[in-house]
N, C-alpha and C positions, 0 to 999 in steps of 0.2 A: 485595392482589395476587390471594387468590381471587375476589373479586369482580369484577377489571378481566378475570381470562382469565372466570370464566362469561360476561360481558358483549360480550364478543369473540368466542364460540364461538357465543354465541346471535344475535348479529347477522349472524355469517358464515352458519346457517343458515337463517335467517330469509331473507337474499339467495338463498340457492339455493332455496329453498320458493317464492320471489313468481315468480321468474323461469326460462324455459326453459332461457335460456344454463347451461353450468358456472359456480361461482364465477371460475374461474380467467381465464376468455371474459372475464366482465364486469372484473376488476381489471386485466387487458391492456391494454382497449376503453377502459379511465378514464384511464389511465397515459401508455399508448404514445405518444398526441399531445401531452402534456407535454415528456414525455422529448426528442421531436421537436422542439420549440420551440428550449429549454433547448440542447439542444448543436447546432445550426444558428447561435448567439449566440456560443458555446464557441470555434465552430470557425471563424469566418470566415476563409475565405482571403486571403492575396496571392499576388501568381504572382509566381514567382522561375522565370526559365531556362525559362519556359514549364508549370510545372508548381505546384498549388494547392496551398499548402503554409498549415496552418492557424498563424495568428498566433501563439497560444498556445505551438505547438509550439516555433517559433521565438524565443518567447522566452526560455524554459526552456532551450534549448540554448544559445542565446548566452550567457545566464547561466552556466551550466555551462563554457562552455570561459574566461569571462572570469576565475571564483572559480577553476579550476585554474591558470591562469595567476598572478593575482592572490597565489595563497597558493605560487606556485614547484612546484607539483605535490605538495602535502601528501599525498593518493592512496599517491604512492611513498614520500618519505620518511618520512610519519607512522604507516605502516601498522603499522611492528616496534613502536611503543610503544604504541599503539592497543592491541595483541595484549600485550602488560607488564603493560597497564594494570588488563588482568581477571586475569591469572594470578600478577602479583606479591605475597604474601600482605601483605607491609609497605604497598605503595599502597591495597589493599584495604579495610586496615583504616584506612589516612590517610582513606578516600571516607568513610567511615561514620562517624566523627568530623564530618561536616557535616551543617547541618540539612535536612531534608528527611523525604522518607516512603520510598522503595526503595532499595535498595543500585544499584551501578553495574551490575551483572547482569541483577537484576531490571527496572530501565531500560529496558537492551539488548534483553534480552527482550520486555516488551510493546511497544517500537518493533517489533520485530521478526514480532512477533505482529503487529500491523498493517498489517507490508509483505510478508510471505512469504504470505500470502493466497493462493486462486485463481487469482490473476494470475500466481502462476510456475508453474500447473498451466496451467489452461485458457485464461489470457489470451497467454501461450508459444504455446500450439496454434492460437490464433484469428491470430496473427501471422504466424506460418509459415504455416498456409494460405491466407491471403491474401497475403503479401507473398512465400512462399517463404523455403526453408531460409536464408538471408541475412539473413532477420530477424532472427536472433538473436546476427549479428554487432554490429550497430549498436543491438539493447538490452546487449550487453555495454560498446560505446563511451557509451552514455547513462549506465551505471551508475560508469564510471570519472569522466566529467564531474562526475555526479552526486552523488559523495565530497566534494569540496569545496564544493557547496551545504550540504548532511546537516552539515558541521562548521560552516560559518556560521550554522548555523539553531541546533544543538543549543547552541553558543556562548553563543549569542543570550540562547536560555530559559531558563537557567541564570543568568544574570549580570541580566535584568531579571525574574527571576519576584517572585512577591507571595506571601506568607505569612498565611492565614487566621488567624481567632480559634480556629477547634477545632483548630488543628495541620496542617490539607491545606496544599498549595499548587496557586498558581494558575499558568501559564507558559502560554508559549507563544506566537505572533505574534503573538494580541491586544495581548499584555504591551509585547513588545520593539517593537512596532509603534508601541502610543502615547505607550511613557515613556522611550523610545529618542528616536524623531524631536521627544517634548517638550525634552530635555534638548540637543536639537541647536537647541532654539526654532522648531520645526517642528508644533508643538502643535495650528495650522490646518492638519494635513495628516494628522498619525499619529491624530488622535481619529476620522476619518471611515474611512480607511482599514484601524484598527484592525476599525472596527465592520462593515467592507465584510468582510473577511477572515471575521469570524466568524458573519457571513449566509451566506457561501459554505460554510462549514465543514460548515455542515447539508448540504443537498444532497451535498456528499462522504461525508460519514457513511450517510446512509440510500441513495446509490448504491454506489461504492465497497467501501466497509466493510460493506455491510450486503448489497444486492438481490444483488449479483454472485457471492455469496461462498456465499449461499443458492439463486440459483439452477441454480448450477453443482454443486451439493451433493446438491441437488433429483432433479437430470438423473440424476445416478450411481446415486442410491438408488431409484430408478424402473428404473432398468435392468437393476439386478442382483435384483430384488423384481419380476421378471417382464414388463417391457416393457409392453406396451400393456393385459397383462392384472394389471399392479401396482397396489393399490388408489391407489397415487397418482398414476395416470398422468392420469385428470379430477380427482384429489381433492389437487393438489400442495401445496395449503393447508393440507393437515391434518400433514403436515413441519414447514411452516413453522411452524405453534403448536407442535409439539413443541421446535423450537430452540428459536422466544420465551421458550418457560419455562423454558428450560433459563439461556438467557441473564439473562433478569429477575431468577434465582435466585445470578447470580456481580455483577453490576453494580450490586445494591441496595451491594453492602461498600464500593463506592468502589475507587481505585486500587492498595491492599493487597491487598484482595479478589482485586482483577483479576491483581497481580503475581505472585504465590502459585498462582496457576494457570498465567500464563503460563510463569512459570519450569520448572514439569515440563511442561508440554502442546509448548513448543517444539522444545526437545533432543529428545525422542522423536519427535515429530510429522517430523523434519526427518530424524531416522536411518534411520526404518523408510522416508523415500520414497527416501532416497539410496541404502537398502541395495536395495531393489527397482530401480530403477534400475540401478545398478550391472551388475545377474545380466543386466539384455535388454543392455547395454551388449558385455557379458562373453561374452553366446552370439555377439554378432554381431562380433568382434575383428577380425576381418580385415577387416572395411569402414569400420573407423575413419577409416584415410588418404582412402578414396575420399572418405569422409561429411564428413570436412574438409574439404577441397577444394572440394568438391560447397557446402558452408558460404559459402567466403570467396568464389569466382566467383559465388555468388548473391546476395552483398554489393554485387557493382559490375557484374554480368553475369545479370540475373536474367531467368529465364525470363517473359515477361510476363505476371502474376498484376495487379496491382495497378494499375501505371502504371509499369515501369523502374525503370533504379535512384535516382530519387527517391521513387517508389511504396514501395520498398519500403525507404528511409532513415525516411521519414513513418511511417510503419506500424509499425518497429523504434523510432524514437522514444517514439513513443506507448506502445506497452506497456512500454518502459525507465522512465519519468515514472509508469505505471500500477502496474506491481510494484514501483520502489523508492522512490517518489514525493517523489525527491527535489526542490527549489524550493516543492514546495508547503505544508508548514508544520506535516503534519502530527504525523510523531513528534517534534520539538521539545517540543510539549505531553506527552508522555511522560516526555521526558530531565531536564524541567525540576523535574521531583521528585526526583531523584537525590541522595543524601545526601551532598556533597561541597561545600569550599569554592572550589572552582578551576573557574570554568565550562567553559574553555579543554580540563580534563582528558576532561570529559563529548563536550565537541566532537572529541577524538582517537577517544576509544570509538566513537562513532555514526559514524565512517568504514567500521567493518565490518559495519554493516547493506545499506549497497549491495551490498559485497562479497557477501555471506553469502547476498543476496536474486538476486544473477547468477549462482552458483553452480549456485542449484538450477533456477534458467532455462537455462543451461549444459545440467544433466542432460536436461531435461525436453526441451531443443530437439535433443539427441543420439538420442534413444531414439526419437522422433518421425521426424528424419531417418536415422538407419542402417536401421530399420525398412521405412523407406517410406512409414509410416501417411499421414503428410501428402497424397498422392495421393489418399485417401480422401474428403478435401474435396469433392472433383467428384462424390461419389456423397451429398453429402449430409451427411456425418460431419462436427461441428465441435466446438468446445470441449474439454469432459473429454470429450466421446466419444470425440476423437481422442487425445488420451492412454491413456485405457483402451483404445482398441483399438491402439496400441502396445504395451502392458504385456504384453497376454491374447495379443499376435503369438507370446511367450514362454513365458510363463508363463500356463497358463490359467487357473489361480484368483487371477491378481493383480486383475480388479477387485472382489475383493471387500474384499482386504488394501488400495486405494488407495480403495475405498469409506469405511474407515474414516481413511485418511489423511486425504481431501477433508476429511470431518466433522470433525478436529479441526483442519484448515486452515480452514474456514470457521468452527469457533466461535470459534479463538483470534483472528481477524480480526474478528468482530463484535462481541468484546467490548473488545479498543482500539480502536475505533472508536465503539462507544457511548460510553465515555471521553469521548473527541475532541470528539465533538457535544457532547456536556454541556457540556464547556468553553466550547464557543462559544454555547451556549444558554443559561447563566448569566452568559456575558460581556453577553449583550444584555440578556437581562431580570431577572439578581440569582441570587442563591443561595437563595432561596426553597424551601422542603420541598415545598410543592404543586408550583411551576412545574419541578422536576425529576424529580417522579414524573408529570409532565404530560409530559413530556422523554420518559421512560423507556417510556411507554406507549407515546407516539409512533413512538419506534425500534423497538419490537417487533410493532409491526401493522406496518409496515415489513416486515420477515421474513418476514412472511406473504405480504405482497402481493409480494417480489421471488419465491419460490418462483413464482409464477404467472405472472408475465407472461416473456414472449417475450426469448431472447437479445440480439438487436439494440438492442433498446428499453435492455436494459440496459449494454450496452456504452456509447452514444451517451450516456447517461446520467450511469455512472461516469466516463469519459473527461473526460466536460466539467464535472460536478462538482471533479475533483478538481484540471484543469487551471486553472479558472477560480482556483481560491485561491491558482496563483501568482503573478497580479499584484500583488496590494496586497506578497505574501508579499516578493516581490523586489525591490520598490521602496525596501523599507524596510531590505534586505539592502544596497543600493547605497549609500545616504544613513551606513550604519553600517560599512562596511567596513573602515575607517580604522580605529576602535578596536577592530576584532576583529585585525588585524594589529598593531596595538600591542599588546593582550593577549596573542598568541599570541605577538610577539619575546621578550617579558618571560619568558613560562612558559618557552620553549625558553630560555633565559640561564640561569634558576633551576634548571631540570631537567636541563640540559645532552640535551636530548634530538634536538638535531640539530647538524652541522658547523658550524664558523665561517663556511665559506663558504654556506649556506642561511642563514644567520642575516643575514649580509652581505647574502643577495639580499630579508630582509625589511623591510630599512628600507626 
């Protein structure tokens, strides 16, 4: 490890010594036209009703409204046992009694570490000001959709995961992908698709999970550290190495490692932004109802930002799919460590990571619109800018207290997400000690280079990274649906954990 960061510190300045540009110029100048590539493939459109609605998007959603339908609205009725299912001490202890590596907590947790990322901070902000306060109507409706994906996936990983020689386990869509659609004799379909899922997997991890999480972390800590005159306002690289090793230093342990962190780092991480939040909420009471209002006519009547109120369904989808990311496959690979024999149980739990994940989009998109901040847009202000400059509307020393939140929102993000990637990086080329510290390396000059390059680049980037992994993800959701609804009629009979009549509407 000391040898890979000297190795990385001397070649970063080595680049700035040969050449005029910043470091940062040149990692943008490399990247930027990739990224561009990459999600112009992501994104293609079709027109529906006159208006360019990216395929992708559309799939995810149809998916989502097809599994809430499918599962009777699991969302509603499963929600109270879901909420049992952590705070029962007797079920608790029934989870832990199965094999695995984390308790159902600590699960929850790193999914959760995964999905409460940036994206309920800054990716909130970028939605709003581009689509307008309405955006955050229709990431609320994605993340309801979105419940009944989260329980088919986490199902899934649970009930096909694999069991290592040292005690890990393996899960996750690769798994349920290729030994799910084998056992349906689909064997020509789930081995390719498996292996497509977890090609994609990468690019989500070093966009999503990694560049977005760091460069929006980046922005904050550059701005309360002096703005133009912060040592890292040309030198945002030198951040970045500071996370990488911070990271490299929790991701050598493995999934325990990572648990163990994320279990304290979330709960906290999540109180101190609700409670801040709350206080600008608080000062500004009386424009609640407006700020509602002002919300749901911007749902279906929005001031034109975007394109209309399609412009601004696309835009609200997309960051719903981006913060709870739900269809696309990735906290499954989390849930599927879970010490419990009853897959079904794990699939109730990961209903409240949606939840949990609109929540704090909820606040984030409150405090932005009662504020006003979002008008700030047109002067330039975007991202966590425009969150910290709703906070500091209030309270003025709050970006320093949401300086510290971002930080631990972006590392608890980068390190399920380094997870993530590994999983799908060992699914293609083995478990191998070198090829995972080759893995590891990999994701942490990652960190570096998202610090540097440019917002857009990385948005285009995450966005399509993460979207792309729900096809194979979904296909293999569709083909398996049948026996997740038979597993689920069974659990609810045995648990009695819904009416006769739900039970009725599951045959």
């Amino acid at each position: 490890m000391r040898k890979f960061l000297f190795l990385m510190l001397s070649f970063l300045v080595g680049i700035q010594s040969c050449y005029a540009k910043p470091i940062d110029q040149i990692i943008d100048s490399a990247i930027a036209p990739i990224s561009d590539i990459f999600s112009k493939i992501v994104f293609y459109p079709v027109n529906i009703f006159g208006e360019q609605i990216p395929i992708t998007v559309l799939w995810i959603l149809i998916g989502g409204i097809f599994f809430t339908i499918y599962f009777r609205g699991i969302a509603f009725w499963g929600f109270k046992h879901a909420i049992s299912l952590l705070t029962k001490k007797q079920q608790e202890e029934k989870n832990t009694d199965g094999t695995g590596e984390v308790s159902s907590f600590q699960a929850l947790a790193t999914a959760l570490s995964g999905t409460i990322g940036l994206g309920s901070i800054a990716g909130v902000a970028i939605a709003i000001s581009i689509g307008g306060p309405g955006a955050i109507f229709w990431i609320i409706v994605g993340a309801i959709f979105g419940m009944s994906l989260k329980f088919a996936e986490a199902s899934l990983a649970v009930k096909y995961r694999r069991f290592n020689a040292d005690g890990t386990v393996s899960g996750g869509p690769m798994h349920y992908i290729a030994h799910g659609l084998t056992r349906k004799g689909l064997r020509w379909l789930g081995q390719p698709l498996a292996m497509i899922f977890a090609f994609l997997l990468i690019p989500g991890a070093l966009g999503g999970g990694n560049m977005l999480q760091i460069n929006q972390a980046t922005q904050q800590i550059t701005s309360i550290t002096g703005g133009e005159n912060s040592i890292f306002y040309h030198n945002a690289w030198l951040f970045g190495l500071i996370i990488a090793i911070i990271v490299a230093l929790i991701i050598i342990g493995g999934i325990k490692s990572i648990a163990k962190v994320t279990e304290k780092i979330v709960p906290f991480m999540c109180f101190l932004y609700v409670f801040i939040g709350l206080i600008v909420i608080l000062f500004n009471l009386p424009a609640i109802p407006s700020t509602i209002m002002t919300i749901i006519k911007g749902a279906f009547f929005p001031e034109a930002v975007y394109g209309g109120v399609a412009g601004t369904i696309i835009i609200g989808l997309r960051r719903s799919v981006q913060s709870n990311e739900a269809g696309t496959g990735s906290a499954p690979i989390a849930y599927a460590t879970v010490k419990t024999k009853e897959p079904i149980s794990q699939g109730f739990v990961s209903l409240l990571e949606p939840f949990i994940t609109a929540c704090l989009c909820t606040l984030t998109a409150l405090t932005i619109s009662i504020t006003g901040s979002y008008k700030d847009f047109y002067e330039g202000i975007s991202g966590i800018q425009l969150t910290s400059s709703a906070f500091s509307s209030v309270i003025s020393w709050s970006p320093y207290v949401l300086a510290i939140v971002i930080i631990l929102f972006a590392l608890s993000t980068i390190i399920s997400w380094a997870y993530y990637g590994q999983k799908g990086w060992t699914y293609m080329f083995g478990e191998g000690k070198k090829r995972i510290i080759f893995y590891q390396i990999l994701f942490c000059a990652f960190i570096v280079a998202g610090s540097s390059i440019n917002l857009k680049s990385i948005i285009d980037f995450t966005d399509a990274g993460m979207l792309a992994m729900a096809v194979p993800n979904m296909i293999a959701l569709y083909i398996l649906m049948r026996d997740i609804k038979y597993d689920l009629k069974v659990y609810c009979k045995e648990h009695n954990v819904c009416s006769k009549t739900i039970r009725g509407w599951l045959k």
